[in-house]
C-alpha positions as CSV (number, residue, x, y, z in Angstrom):
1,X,1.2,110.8,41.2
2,X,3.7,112.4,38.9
3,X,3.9,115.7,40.3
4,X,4.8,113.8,43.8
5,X,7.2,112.3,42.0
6,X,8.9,115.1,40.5
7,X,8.9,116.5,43.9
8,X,10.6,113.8,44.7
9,X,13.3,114.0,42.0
10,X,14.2,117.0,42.3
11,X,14.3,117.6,46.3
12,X,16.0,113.8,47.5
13,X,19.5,114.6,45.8
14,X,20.0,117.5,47.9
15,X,19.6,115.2,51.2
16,X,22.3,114.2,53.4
17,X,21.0,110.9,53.8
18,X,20.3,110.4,50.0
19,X,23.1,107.7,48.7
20,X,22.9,108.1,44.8
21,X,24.2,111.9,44.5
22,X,26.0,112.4,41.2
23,X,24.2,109.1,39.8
24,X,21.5,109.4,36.8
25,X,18.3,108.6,37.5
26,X,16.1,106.5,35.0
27,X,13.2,106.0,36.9
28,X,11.4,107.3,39.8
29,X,8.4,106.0,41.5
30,X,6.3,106.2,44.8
31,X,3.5,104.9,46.9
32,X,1.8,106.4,50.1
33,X,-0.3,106.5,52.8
34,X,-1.8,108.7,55.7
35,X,-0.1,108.3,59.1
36,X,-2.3,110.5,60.5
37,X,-5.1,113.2,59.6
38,X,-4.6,115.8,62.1
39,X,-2.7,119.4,61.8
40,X,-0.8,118.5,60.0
41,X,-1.6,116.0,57.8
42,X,1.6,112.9,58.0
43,X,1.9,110.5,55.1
44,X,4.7,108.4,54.4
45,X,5.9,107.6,51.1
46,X,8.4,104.9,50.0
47,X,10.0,106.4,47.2
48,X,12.0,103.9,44.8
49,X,14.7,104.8,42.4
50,X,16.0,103.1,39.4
51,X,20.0,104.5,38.2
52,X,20.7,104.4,34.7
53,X,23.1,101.6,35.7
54,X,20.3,99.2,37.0
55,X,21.2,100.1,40.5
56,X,17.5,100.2,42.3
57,X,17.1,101.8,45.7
58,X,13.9,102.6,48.3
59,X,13.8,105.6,50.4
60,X,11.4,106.4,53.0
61,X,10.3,109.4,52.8
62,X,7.3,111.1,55.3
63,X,5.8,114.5,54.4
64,X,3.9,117.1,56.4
65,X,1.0,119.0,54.4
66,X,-0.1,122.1,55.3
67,X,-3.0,124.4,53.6
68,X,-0.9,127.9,53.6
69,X,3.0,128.6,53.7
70,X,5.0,127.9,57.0
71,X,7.5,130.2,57.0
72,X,9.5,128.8,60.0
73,X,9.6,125.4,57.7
74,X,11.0,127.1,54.6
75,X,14.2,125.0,54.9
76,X,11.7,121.5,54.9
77,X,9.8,122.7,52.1
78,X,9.6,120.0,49.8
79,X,7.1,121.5,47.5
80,X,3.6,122.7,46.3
81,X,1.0,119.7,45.1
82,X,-2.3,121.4,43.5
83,X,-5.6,120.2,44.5
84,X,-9.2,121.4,44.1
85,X,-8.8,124.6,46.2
86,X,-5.6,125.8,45.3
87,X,-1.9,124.0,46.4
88,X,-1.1,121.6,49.6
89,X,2.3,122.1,50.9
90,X,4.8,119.5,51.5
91,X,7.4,119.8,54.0
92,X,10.1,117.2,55.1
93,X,7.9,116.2,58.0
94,X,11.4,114.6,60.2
95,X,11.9,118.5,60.5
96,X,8.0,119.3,61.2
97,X,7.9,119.3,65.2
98,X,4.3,119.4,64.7
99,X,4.1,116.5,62.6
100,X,6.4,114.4,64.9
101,X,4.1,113.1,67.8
102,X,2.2,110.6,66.1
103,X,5.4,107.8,65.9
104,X,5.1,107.5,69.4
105,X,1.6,107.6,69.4
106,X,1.2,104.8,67.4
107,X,4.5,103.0,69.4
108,X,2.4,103.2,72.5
109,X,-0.9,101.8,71.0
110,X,1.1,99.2,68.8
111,X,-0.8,100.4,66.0
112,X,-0.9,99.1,62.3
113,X,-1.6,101.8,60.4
114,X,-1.8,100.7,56.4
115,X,1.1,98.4,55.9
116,X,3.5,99.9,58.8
117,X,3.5,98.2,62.5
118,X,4.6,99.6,65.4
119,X,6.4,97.5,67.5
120,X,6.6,98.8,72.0
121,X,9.3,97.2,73.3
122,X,7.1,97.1,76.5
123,X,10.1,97.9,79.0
124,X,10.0,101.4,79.6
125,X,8.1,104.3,79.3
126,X,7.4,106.0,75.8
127,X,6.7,109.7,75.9
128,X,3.6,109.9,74.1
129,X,2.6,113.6,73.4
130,X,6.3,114.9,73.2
131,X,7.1,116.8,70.2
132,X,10.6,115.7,68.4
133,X,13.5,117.5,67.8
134,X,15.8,117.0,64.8
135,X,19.6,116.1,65.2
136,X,21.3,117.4,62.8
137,X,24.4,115.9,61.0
138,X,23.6,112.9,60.5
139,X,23.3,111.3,57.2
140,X,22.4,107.7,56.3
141,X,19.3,108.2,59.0
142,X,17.6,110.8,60.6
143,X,16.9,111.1,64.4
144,X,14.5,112.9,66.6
145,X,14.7,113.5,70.3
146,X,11.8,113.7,72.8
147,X,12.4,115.4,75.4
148,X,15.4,114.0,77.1
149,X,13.8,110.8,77.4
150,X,13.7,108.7,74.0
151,X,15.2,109.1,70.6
152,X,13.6,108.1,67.4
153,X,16.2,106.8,64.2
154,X,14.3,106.6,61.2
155,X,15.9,104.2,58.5
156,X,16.1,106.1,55.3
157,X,17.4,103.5,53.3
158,X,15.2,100.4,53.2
159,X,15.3,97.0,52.6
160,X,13.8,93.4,53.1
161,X,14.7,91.8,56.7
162,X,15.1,93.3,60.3
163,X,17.7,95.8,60.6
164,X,20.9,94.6,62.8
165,X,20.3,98.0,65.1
166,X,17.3,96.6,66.6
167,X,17.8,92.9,66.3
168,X,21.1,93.1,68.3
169,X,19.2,96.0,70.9
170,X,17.0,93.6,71.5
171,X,19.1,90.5,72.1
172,X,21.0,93.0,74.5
173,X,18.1,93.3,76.4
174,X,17.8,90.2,77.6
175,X,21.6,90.8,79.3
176,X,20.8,93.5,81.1
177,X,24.1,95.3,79.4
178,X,25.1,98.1,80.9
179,X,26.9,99.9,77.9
180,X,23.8,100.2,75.5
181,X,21.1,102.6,75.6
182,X,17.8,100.1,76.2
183,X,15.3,100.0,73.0
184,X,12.1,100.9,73.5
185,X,10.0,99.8,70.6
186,X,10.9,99.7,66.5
187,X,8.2,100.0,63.4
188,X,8.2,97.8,60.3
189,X,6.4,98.2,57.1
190,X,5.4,95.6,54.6
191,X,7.1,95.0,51.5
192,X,5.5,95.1,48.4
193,X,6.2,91.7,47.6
194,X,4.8,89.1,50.2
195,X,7.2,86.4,49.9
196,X,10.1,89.4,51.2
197,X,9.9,89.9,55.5
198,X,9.2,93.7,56.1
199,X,11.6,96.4,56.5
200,X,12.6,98.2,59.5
201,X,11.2,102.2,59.4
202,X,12.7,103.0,62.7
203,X,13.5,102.1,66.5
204,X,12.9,103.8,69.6
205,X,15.5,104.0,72.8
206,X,16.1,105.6,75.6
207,X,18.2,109.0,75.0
208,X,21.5,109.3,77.3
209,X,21.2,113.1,78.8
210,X,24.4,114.6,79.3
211,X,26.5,112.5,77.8
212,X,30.0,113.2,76.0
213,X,31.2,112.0,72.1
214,X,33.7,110.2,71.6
215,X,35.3,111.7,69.2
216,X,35.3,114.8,70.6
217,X,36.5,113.9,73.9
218,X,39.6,112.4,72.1
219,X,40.6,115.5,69.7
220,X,39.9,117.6,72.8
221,X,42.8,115.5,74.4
222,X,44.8,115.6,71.1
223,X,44.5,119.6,70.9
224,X,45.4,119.3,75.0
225,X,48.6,117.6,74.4
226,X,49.5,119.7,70.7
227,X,49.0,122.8,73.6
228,X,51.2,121.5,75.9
229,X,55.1,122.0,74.4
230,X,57.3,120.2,76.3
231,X,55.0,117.3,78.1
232,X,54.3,113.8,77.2
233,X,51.0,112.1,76.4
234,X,50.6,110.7,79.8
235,X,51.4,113.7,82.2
236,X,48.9,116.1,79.8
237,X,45.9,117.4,81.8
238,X,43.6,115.7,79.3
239,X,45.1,112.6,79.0
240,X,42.4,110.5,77.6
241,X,44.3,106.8,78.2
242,X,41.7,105.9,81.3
243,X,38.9,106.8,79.3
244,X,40.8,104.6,76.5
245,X,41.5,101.3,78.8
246,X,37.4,101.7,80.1
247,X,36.1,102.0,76.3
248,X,37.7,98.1,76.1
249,X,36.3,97.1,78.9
250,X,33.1,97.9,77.7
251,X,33.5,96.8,74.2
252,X,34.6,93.4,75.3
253,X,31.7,93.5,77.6
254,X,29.5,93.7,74.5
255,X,30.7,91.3,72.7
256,X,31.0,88.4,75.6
257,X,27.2,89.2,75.9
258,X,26.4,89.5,72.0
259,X,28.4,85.8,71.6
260,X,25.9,84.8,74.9
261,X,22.8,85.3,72.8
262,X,23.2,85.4,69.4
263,X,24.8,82.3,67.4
264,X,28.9,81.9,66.9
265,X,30.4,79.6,64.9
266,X,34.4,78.6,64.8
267,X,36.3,79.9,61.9
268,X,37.5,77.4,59.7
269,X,40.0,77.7,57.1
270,X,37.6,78.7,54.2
271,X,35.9,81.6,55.8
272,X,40.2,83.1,56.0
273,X,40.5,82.3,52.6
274,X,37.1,84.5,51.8
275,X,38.1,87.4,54.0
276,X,41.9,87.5,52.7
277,X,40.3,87.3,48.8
278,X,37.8,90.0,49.7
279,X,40.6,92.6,50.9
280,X,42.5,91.9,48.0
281,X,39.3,93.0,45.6
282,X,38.5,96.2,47.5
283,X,43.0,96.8,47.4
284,X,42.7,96.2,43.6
285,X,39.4,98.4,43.1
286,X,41.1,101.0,45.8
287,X,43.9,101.8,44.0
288,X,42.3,102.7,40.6
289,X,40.7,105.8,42.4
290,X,44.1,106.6,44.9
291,X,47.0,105.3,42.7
292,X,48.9,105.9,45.9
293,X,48.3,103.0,47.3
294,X,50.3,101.0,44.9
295,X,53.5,101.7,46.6
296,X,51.7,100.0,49.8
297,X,50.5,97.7,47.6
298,X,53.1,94.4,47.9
299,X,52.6,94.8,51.6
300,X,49.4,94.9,52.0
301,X,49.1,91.9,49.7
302,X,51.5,89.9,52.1
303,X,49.4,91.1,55.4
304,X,46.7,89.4,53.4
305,X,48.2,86.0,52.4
306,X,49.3,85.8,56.2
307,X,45.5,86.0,57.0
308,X,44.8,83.5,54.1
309,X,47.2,81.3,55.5
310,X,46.5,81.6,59.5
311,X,45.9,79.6,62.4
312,X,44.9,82.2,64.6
313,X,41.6,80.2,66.4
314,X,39.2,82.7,65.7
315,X,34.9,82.5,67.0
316,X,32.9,83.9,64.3
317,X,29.9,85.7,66.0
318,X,27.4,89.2,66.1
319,X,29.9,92.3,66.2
320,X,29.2,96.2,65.9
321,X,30.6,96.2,62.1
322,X,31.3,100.0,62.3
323,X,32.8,100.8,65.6
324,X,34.8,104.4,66.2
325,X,34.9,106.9,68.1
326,X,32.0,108.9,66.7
327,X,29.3,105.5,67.8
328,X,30.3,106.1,71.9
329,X,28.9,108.2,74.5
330,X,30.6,108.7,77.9
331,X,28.1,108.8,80.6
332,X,29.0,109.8,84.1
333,X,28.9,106.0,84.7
334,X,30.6,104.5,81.7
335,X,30.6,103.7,78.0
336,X,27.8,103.7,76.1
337,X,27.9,102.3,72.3
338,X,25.7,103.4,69.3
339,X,24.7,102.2,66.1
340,X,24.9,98.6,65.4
341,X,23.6,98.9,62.2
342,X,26.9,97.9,60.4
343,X,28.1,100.1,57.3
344,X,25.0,101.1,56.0
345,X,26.4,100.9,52.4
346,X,26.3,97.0,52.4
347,X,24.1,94.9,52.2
348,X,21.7,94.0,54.8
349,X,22.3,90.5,54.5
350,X,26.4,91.1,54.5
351,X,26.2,93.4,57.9
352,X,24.1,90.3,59.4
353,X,26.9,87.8,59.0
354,X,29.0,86.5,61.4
355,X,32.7,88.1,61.8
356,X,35.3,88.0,64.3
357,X,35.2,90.6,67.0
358,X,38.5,92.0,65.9
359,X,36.9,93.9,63.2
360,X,35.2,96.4,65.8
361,X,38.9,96.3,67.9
362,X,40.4,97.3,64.4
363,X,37.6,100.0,63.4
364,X,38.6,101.4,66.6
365,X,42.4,101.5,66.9
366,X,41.7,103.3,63.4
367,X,39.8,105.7,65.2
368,X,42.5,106.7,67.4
369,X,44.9,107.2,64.6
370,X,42.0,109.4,63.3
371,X,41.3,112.0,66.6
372,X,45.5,111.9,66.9
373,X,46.3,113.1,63.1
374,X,43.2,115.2,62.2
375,X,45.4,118.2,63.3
376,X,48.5,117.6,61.3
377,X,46.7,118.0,58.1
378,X,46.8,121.9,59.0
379,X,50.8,121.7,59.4
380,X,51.9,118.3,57.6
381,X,55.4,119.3,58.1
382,X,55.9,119.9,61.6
383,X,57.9,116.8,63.0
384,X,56.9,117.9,66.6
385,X,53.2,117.3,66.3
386,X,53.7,114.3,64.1
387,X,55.9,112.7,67.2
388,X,53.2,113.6,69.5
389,X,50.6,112.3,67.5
390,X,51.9,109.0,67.2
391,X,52.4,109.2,70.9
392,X,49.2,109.9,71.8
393,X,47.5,107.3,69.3
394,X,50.4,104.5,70.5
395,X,49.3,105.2,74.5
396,X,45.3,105.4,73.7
397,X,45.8,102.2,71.5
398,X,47.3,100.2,74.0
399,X,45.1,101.3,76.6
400,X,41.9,100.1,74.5
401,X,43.8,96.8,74.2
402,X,44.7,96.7,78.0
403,X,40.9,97.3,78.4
404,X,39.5,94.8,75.6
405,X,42.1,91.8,77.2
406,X,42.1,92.2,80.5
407,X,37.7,92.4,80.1
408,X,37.7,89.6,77.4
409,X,40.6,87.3,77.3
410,X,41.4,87.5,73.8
411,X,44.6,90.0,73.6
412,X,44.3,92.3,70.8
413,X,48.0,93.9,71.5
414,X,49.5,90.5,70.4
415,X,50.7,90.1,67.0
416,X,47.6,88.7,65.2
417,X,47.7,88.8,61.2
418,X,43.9,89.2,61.3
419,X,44.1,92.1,63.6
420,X,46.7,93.8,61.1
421,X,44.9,93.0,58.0
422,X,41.5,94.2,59.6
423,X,43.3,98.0,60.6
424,X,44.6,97.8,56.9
425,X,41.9,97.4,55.0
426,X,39.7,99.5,57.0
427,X,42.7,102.4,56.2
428,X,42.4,101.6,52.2
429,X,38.5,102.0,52.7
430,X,39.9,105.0,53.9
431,X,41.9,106.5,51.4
432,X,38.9,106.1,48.8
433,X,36.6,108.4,51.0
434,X,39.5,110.6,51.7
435,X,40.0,110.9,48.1
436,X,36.7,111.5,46.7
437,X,35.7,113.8,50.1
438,X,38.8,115.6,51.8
439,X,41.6,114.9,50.0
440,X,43.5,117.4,52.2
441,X,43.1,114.3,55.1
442,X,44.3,111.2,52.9
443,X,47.6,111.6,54.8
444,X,46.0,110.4,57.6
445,X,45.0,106.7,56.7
446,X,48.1,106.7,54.2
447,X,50.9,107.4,56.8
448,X,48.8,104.8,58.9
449,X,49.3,102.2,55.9
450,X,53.6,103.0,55.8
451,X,52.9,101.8,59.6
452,X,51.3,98.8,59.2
453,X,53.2,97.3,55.9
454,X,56.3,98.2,57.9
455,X,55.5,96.3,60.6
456,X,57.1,99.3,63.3
């Protein structure tokens, strides 16, 4: 239907969780189905665009329809479609409350409804009825809560194969791991072509009530100390270093379980050489869009060879593949962690492979950096809060470590080139956002590159 289409065109750009803003479109096209007939009406429509440049993408996209104007929707209007008694109007139906109890509906009947399945988990209860409630900020997915019981992410983006989220959920499941929220039950939907496995629309878990971010937790400590004129990091009120040391506890926890029931291989000198060559590309592409980084650039280079050329015994297996500060809850019982989707800008396939664990250790100790220097960007040149920035970050960093080894065995605080290289190229992934988002804050993973080219 063109004019669904058009819709389509000219609404999806202006959404967070669309990836292709500022690229040209060259075609658009859609195909849908009812959900469910009630009031109101759910489709879902998997939308796929086509870039100028070849670049093809499919969205997921379900719509509310309503006879008359809502005004409490006018911020999920999508737009008017004519039919033959006037107009229908479409509204983003993730932001529809009414529209929202019929995922888990169809979760608890394990329904096939066209060519979606719904997949209960069949652990827990599902509360079918509840109405969901949007969570805003989020971007490459959107999420609904219901009630405080269960929280519904719907996968915007899709593609062939079962996403890593609810694949490595599940495995967990069978650990009885105490630092993941359980899954409840995930929905698939055929793909077009039959020889491709289905897509994963969304999963289901239990929501965590009263729990704390991460992230904030950790600036809240940062802003403690930056208060706090003439005391140290570890004799602040909100010293955050225990919370630190039991955040690697629990990470190593994960990953002792995730290498108990999903495959690991041992590294071998090959898989180095790939890793080492692949840092180098993204360094090259990097500094054509920060030409900063070529005066880190010999450095880096030689962090690289080291990791071309190491030793280091390394066991390849399942790892978070985007672990920070921002994919943790703190419970009033522990650590939980989020998200094990990977970097939803790669590939599927690519965010299914096999790394070493110290990629989620690096993604973190970045992290820390991160919540420490956020606030010097408002007064770069004051040497005070730069000394007790890199105070605090040094004291949380070690702590994680302390955690991580004395939880895992493997000691993260040792010198390991593949540790170094991983925090590295994770900050020159950095500076590209940095540049092309806030380029008031590419002093943070900068400054953090002086540190690990140095060697301090």
């Amino acid at each position: 239907m063109k004019v669904l289409t058009d819709l389509f065109r000219e609404w999806m750009p202006h959404q967070r969780w669309f990836g292709g803003k500022g690229r040209e479109w060259a075609d658009v096209s859609e195909d849908g189905f009812f959900l469910d007939r009630g009031n109101p009406v759910l489709s879902v429509h998997r939308v796929r665009v086509e870039y100028t440049d070849g670049h093809k993408e499919t969205y997921l996209v379900p719509l509310s329809w309503r006879d008359h104007p809502a005004d409490d929707l006018s911020a999920a209007f999508v737009g008017a479609v004519p039919n033959e008694s006037g107009e229908s109007y479409a509204y983003d139906a993730m932001r529809d409350r009414d529209a929202t109890p019929p995922w888990l509906i169809h979760l608890v009947n394990a329904s096939t409804i066209g060519p979606m399945h719904f997949h209960p988990a069949g652990v827990a209860y599902i509360p079918e009825g509840l109405p969901g409630d949007i969570v805003s900020g989020e971007q490459s997915n959107t999420s609904l809560i219901y009630g405080s019981e269960a929280i519904l992410k719907l996968f915007r983006r899709l593609e062939p194969g079962l996403n890593p989220d609810v694949e490595i959920h599940d495995a967990l499941r069978r650990t009885n791991n105490q630092h993941i929220a359980p899954l409840l039950g995930h929905i698939e939907i055929d793909d077009p072509d039959p020889a491709n496995p289905p897509a994963t629309v969304a999963m289901l878990q239990t929501f965590v009530p009263n729990a704390s971010d991460g992230w904030r937790l950790a600036t809240a400590s940062v802003r403690d100390l930056y208060a706090e004129g003439d005391l140290h990091a570890d004799e602040v009120g909100g010293d955050f270093a225990a919370d630190s040391e039991r955040l690697g506890t629990a990470t190593a926890s994960v990953h002792a379980d995730l290498a108990a029931v999903l495959p690991t291989e041992p590294a071998g000198p090959e898989w180095y050489t790939r890793v080492a060559e692949q840092m180098a590309e993204r360094l090259t592409a990097a500094t054509e869009v920060v030409p900063q980084l070529a005066e880190h650039a010999d450095g880096l280079r030689e962090l690289y060879a080291a990791v071309a050329a190491s030793k280091e015994p390394v066991v390849r297996q399942r790892v978070h593949g985007d672990l920070h500060l921002g994919q943790v809850l703190r419970t009033a019982t522990g650590w939980i962690m989020l998200d094990f989707e990977g970097e939803p800008a790669r590939p599927l396939a690519a965010r299914r492979e096999l790394d070493s664990p110290l990629r989620d250790v690096a993604g973190m100790l970045r992290s820390f950096d991160y919540a420490a220097r956020h606030m010097l960007v408002e007064q770069p040149d004051d040497p005070q809060r730069a000394y007790r920035a890199q105070e605090w970050a040094a004291r949380n960093r070690g702590a994680f470590c302390t955690g991580y080894s004395t939880a895992g065995g493997l000691d993260p605080g040792g010198e390991s080139p593949l540790l170094r290289a991983f925090e590295a190229d994770k900050a020159v992934y950095e500076c590209v956002y940095e540049a092309r988002n806030r380029p008031h804050w590419l002093m943070i993973p900068l400054s953090s590159l002086s540190r690990l080219t140095s060697r301090e």
